[in-house]
N, C-alpha and C positions, 0 to 999 in steps of 0.2 A: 884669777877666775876664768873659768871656758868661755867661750862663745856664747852659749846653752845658756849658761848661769848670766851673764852680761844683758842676754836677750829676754829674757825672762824680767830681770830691771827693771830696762828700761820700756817692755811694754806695761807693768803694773803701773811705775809711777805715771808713762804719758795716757796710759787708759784710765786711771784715776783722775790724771786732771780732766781728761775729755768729760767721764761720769760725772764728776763733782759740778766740771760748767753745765751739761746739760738740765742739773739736778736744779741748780740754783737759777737757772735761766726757763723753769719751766712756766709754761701761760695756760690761759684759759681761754683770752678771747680770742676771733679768728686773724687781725689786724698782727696779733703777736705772733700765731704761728705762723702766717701764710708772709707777712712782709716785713715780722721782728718791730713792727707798728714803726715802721717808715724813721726810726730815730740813729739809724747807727751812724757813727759818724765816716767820715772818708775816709781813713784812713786804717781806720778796721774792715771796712767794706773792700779796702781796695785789696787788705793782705787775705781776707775771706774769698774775695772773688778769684785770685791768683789760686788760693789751695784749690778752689772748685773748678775751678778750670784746669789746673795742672794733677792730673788724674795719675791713676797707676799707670797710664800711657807713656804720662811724660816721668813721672818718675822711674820704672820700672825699664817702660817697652820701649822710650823710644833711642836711647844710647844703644841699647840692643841694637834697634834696626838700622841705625847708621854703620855701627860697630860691624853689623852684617853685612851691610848692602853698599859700604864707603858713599862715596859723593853722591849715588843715588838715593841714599836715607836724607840727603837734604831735603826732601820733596816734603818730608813729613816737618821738617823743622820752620820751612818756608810757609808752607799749609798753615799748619795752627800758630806759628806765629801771625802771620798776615789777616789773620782770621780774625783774631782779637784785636789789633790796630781797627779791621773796618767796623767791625762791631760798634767797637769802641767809638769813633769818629763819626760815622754814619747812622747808627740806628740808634745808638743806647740813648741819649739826650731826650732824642721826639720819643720813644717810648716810655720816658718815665713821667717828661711831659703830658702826655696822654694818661697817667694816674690810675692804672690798673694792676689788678695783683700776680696775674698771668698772662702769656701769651695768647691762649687761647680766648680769655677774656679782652684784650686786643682784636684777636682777628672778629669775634661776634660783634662787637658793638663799633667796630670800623665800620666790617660790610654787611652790618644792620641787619642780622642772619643767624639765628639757633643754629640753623642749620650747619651752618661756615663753622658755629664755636664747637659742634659734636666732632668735624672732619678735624678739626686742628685739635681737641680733646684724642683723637683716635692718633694722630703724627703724633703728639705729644707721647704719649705711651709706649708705641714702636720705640721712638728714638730714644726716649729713658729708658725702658729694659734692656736694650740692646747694647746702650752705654754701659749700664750699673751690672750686667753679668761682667764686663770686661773687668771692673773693678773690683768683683767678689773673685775672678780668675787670681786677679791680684794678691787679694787675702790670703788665698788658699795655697798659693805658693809659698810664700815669704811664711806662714805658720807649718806648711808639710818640711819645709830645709832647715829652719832655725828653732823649732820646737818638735819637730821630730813625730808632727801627728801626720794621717789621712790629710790632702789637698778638703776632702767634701768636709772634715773635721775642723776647719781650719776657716771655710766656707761659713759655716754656723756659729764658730765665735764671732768671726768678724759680726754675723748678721744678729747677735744679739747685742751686741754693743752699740752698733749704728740705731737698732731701733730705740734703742735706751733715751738717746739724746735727741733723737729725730721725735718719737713719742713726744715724751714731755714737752719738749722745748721748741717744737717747731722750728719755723725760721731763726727767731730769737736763739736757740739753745745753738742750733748747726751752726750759725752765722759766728756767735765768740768760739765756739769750740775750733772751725777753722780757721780763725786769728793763729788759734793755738797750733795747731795742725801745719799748721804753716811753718812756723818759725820752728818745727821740727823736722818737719823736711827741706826746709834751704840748709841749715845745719847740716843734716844727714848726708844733702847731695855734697855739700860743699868740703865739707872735709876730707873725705878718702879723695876729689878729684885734688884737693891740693897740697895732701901729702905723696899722690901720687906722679904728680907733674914735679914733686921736687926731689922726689927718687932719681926719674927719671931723663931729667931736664936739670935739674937744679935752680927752675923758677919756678917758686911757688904761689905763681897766678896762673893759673890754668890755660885761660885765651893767650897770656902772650907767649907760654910754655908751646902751644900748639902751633902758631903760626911762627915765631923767631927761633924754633929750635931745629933740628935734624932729626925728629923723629919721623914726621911723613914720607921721608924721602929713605930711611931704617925701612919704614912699614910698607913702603911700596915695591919696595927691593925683596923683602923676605916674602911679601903676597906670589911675585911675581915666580920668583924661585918654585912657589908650591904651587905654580899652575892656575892660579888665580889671575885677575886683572889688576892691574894699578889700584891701590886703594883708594887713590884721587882722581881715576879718569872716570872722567863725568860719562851716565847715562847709558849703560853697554848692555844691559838688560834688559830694558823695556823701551816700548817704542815710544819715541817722544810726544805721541797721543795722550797714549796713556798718563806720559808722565807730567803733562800739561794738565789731564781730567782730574790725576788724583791731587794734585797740588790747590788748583781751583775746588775741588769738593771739599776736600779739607778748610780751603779757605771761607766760603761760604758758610759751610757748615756750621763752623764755626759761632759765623755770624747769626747761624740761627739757631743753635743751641738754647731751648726754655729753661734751664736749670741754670746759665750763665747769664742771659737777660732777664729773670727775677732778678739779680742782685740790685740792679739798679733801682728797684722797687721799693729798697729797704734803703735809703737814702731820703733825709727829706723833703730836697729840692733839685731843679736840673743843675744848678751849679754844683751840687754839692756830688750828683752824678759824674757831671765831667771829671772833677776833683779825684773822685775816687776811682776813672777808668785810668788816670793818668798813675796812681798809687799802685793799684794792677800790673800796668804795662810796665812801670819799674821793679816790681816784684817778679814779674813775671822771666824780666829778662835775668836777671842776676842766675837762672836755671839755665834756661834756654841759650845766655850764649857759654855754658860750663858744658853742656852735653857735649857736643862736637868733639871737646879736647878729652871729654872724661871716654866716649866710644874710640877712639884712637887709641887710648891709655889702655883700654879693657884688651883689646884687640890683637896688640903688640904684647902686650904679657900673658893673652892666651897662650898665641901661638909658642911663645919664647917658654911657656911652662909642659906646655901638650906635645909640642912634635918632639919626638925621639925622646919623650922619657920610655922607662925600661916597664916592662913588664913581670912586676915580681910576684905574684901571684893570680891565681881566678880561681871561681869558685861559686857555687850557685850562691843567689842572693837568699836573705833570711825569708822569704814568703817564695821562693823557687821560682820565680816568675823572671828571672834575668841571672846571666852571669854578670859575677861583681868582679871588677879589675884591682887589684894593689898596684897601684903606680910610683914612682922614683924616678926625680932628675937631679941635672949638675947643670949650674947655670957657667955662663964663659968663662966665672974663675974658678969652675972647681969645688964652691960648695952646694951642698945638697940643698934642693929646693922644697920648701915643702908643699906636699903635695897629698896631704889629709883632707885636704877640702874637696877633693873630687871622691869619695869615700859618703862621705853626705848627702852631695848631691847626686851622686847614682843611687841613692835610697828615693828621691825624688822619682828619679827614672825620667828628670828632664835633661839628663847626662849619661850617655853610654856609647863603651868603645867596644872594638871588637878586633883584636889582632889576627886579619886575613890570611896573613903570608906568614904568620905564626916563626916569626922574627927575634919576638919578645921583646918589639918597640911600637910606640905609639904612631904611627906616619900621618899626619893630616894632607887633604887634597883637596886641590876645585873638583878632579873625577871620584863623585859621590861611590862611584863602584871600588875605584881603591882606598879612600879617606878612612881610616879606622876609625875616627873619630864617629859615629853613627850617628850619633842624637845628643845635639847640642842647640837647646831652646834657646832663641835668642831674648828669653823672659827672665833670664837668669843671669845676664850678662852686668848689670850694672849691679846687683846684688851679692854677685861672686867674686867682684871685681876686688872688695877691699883683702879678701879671703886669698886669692892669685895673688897680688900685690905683696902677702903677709904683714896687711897693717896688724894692727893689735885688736885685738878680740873685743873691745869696748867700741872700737868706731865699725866693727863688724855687725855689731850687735842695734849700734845708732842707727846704720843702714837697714835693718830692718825696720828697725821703725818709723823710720821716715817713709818707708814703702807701703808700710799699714795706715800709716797718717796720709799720703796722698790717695791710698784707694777709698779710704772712710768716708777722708773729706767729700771728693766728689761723689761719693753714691751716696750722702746722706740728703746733697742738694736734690741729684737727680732723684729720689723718693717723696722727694715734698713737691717735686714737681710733678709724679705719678700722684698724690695724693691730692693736690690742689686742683688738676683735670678731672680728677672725680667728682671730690667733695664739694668743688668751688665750683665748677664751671657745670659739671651737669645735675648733682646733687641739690644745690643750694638756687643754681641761676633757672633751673631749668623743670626741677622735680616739686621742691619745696620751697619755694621763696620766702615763707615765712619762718623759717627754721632758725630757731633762738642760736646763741653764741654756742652754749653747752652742744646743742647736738649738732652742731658744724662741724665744732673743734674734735668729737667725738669721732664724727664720719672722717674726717682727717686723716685720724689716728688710724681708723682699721684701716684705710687704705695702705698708709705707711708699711702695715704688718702683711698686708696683701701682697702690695709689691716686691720685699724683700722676699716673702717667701718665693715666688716666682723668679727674680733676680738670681735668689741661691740657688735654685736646679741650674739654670745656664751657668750659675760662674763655677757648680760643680763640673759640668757636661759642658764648656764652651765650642762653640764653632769656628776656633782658631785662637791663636794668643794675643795677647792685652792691644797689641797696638792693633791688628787687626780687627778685631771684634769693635775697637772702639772708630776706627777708619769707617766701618761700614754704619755707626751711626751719626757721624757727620755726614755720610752721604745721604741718609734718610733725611736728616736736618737742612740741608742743602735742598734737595728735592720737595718738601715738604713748607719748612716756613721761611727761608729767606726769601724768595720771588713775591712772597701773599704782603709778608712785612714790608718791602722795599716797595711796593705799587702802594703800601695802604699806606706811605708815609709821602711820597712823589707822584703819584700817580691821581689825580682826582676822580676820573672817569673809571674806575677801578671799581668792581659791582660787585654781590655777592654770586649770583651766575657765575661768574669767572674765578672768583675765588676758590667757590666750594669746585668747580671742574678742574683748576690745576690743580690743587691739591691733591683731589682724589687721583689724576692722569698721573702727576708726576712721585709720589709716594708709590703706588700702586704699580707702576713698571720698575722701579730701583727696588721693589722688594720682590717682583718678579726673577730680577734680573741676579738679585743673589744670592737668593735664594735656588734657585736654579743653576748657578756658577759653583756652589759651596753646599750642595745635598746631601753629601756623604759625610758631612761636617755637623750637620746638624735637622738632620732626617735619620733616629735610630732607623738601622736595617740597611740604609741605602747604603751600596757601598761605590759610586760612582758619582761624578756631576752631571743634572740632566741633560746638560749642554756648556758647551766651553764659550771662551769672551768672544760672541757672535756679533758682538753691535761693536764692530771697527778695532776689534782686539783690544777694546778697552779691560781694563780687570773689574771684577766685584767691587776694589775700595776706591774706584774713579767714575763709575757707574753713575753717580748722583749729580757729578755735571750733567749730565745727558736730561737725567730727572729733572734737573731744577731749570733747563732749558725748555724742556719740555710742558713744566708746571708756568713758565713765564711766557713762553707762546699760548699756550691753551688760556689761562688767563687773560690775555687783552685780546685775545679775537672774540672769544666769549664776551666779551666787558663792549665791544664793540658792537659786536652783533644782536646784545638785548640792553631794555633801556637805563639810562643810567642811572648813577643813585640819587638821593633823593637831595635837595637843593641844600639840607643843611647837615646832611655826612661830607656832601663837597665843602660847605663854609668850615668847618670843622676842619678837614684838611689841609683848606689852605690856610686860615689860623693856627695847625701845629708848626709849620715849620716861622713863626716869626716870634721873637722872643717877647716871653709875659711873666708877668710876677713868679717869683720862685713859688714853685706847686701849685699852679696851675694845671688843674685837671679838666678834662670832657668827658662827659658821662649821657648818653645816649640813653634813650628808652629803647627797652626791650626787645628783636622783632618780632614778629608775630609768624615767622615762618616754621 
């Protein structure tokens, strides 16, 4: 069987199962959809909460970006790992302690403020769109290379299938289907890296393939030859500012991601939270410590399949819009490599060479002006990887759907989290408080359909690829609800004044800032950035340190300089953090602001 025909498979059967769970999983009240009515156990929640975190970023983009950027792409591995560790340790417990169904139903009734709940209603939204186009970016890829449609076509499956089980099912439906989603992308990830380290190594464990083998010191040597840096010397790119802000924004952010601390919501107790962040964090790593070996892998058999294959034909592409290259190599004993996979992916057009010195060989380089290599997405890199490799056309085909399954997973979260800032937080708490289960659940729904539609223009039109796109909504996350969360969980003297003013100060300059850095990205017409990395040559995806700095001074001066809250938001405070009956909630009246 092809590729094609394998891919096709294995996306019916695993999108049938996702349909059939969401179908069977679907609710009516709002307890089902918005918190799966608080019953899953840990152990689903913890392999649910790993798919929802472990986004097309980490599936897709982030072996990419190591695989690009060598030791510097640790910053991304560091980041969102360390991210979830503080989450996890630090905030998740008191917040589900605290018995609310969202974040921003936290920040309102912490700091006793409609007000506070519309500004964290407004971060919530940023930071979910911002995520979930990176994730439909995702879709649209892995559907334009392996099924052979339009990226925007590709876009729209994905976005009617997500609304399928996100509709019905709410939290309830997302929550088993990412059980499920799961255990198809640790499969997915986990096989081509461990037939590939046993190619290449002859151990097939990946981590110890990477560190006890002599491939780093193979890949350091052939980088260097081609005018590149060490592939293991740390930091030569970027200034160690930056490389400080984007590891910390990442890490935060993390920690403040609403679409990852609802999970904890849908547990029925703090123990049972703990439980399931510790299920998480083991799920989580079984990826995260394979990436490192699986981008090393991708990297070394680029190069070893791309430089100095021969040039055997060109020819304009079937829509005239690119020449297409026929490529041919010999690997060091002489037999022919195959090299139909790059044929595909120039249909993509996330792949294109261009022989300058018209040679009729492929030359790759660090000097972008000689590199014949032109355009090589680094969103394509762990996707291509089994394809370069020539695994077998079945785990070619698994690799794509582990890639559909980690974008689905997370933008199904982040939609309930768009939908729940509406329905829940300004709908229900704020417009109609009387509003029966049916029309809750209802308003729910259109949001879900709201947001996706908007979600699919960015992830047709993104302002850069998966990891990127998703970098910059951890710094909105970061900037926006980690400082408000970490004062409203330690901080007593912590007011709505100061809440609603960092918020608004530190969202409000991170989206200044990159917006502004990344214009031409995502401003049609513009074709320039307004302004380059002016605040200390930080970049766009380390900007949100600066925000969440910013949001966490402005907050306790403000908290300082007006008066404080009221005697029993403080008793309340200092009762979350001391241990009480499993599910123990606080529940606040209303504010009147």
């Amino acid at each position: 069987m092809s590729v094609e025909a394998w891919t096709y498979l294995f996306i019916t059967i695993t999108f049938s199962i996702y349909l059939y769970i969401g179908w069977r999983s679907r609710v009516r009240e709002s307890a089902g959809f918005y918190v799966a009515g608080q019953g899953v156990p840990a152990i689903a929640n913890g392999a649910a909460t790993a798919a929802d975190w472990m986004s097309a970023a980490s599936f897709i983009s982030m072996a990419g970006l190591i695989s690009f950027m060598g030791y510097d792409g640790s910053i991304y591995l560091m980041g969102w790992t360390g991210g979830y560790v503080l989450l996890a340790l630090l905030l998740a417990p008191y917040l589900r302690k605290f018995g609310k169904y969202t974040v921003p139903d936290f920040v309102g009734d912490r700091y006793y403020s409609n007000a506070a709940r519309v500004v964290a209603v407004v971060a919530a939204i940023f930071v979910s769109l911002t995520y979930v186009a990176g994730q439909m970016r995702g879709v649209g890829i892995v559907f334009s290379r392996f099924l052979q449609v339009e990226i925007e076509v590709g876009v729209f499956i994905g976005m009617v299938i997500v609304a399928f089980f996100a509709v019905l099912g709410g939290m309830k439906g997302i929550t088993w289907t990412q059980v499920a989603q799961y255990m198809v992308l640790i499969v997915a990830f986990l096989i081509p890296a461990v037939a590939i380290a046993l190619i290449l190594t002859g151990n097939p464990i990946p981590q110890l393939a990477f560190t006890t083998s002599d491939i780093l010191p193979r890949l350091n040597e052939i980088s260097v030859d081609l005018g590149f840096t060490e592939y293991t010397k740390p930091f030569v790119d970027r200034p160690m500012l930056d490389v400080f802000c984007i590891t910390l924004a990442l890490m935060v952010g993390t920690a403040g991601l609403p679409h990852v601390i609802v999970r904890f919501y849908t547990v029925k107790d703090v123990r049972a939270a703990r439980y399931s962040a510790g299920w998480a964090l083991l799920f989580i790593a079984l990826l995260y410590t394979t990436a490192p070996a699986l981008a090393a892998f991708a990297r070394y058999n680029l190069i070893d399949s791309l430089h100095g294959a021969t040039v055997v034909s060109t020819g304009p592409s079937e829509d005239g819009t690119y020449t297409h290259y026929k490529l041919a190599a010999k690997n060091h004993e002489g037999k022919d490599l195959n090299l139909h996979w790059t044929d595909q992916w120039q249909k993509t057009k996330l792949l294109q060479f261009n022989d300058k010195n018209g040679n009729g060989q492929i030359e790759m380089s660090a000097d972008k002006e000689a590199s014949e290599v032109t355009t090589l997405d680094r969103d394509i890199i762990v996707l291509s990887t089994p394809e370069v490799a020539n695994l077998s056309p079945w785990v070619i085909a698994l690799v794509a759907a582990g890639g559909l399954a980690a974008a689905l997973s997370t933008a199904a979260g982040l939609l309930l989290v768009i939908s729940s800032s509406i329905a829940h937080d300004i709908y229900f708490r704020l417009i109609n408080p009387h509003a029966d289960e049916a029309h809750r659940v209802l308003v729910g729904r259109g949001m879900v359909i709201l947001g996706l539609i908007v979600a699919g223009y960015f992830g047709a039109h993104p302002p850069g690829f998966v990891g990127e796109v998703v970098a910059f909504a951890f710094g909105l996350a970061a900037a926006s609800f980690f400082p408000i969360i970490l004062l409203g969980i330690f901080y007593q003297r912590a007011n709505r004044e100061g809440a609603i003013a960092g918020m608004i100060v530190g969202l409000s300059f991170t989206i200044f800032y990159i917006v502004g850095t990344t214009a031409q990205k995502i401003i049609p017409g513009v074709e320039a950035p307004f302004f380059g990395n002016w605040c200390f040559g930080i970049s766009p995806q380390g900007i949100g340190t600066v925000g969440m700095l910013l949001n966490l001074i402005v907050c306790l001066v403000v908290s300082k300089l007006t008066p404080p809250p009221p005697q029993e938001v403080q008793d309340m405070v200092a009762d979350l953090r001391i241990p009480a009956h499993p599910g123990a909630a606080y529940i606040l009246d209303e504010g009147t602001e």
